[in-house]
N, C-alpha and C positions, 0 to 999 in steps of 0.2 A: 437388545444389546447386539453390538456389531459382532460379526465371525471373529474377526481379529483382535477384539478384546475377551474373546472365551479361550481363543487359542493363545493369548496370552498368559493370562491366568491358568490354564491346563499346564504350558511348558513351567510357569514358576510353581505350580502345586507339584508335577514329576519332580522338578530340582531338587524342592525341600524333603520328599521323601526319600532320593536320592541320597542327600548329605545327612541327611538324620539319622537312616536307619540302612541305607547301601544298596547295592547295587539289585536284589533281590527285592527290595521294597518299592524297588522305583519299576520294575518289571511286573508287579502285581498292582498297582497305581494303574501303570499306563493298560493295562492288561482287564481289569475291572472297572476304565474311564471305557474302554470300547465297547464293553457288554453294556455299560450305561447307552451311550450313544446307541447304540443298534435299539434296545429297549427304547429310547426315548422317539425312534424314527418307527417303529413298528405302533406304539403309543398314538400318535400325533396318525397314523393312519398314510407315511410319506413310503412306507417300507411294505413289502408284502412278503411273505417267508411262507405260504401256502407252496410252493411246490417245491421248495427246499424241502421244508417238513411232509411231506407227503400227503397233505390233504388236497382237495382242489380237485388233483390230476384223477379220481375214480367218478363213475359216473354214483347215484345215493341207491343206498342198497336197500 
């Protein structure tokens, strides 16, 4: 599926939570679509979060 049709679907899924439930809804949306995205780039193996998180960087003990 093209980028531009996910980012489609993303801004019309934020609007309708938006108009449905306010301005708090649609900040927890967009806010829980990014923790998805990170997970799905660390998943797929495109993302590395080893020296964010603190592993990686010691030698093994």
């Amino acid at each position: 599926m093209p980028l531009s049709v996910i980012g489609l679907f993303t801004g019309l899924l934020l609007g309708i939570a938006w108009v449905v439930a306010g301005f708090d809804a649609f900040l927890g949306t967009a806010l829980l679509g990014a923790v998805g995205f990170v997970v799905g780039k660390v998943a797929a193996g495109q993302l590395d979060l080893t020296t964010y998180l603190g592993g990686g960087g010691r030698g093994s003990r």
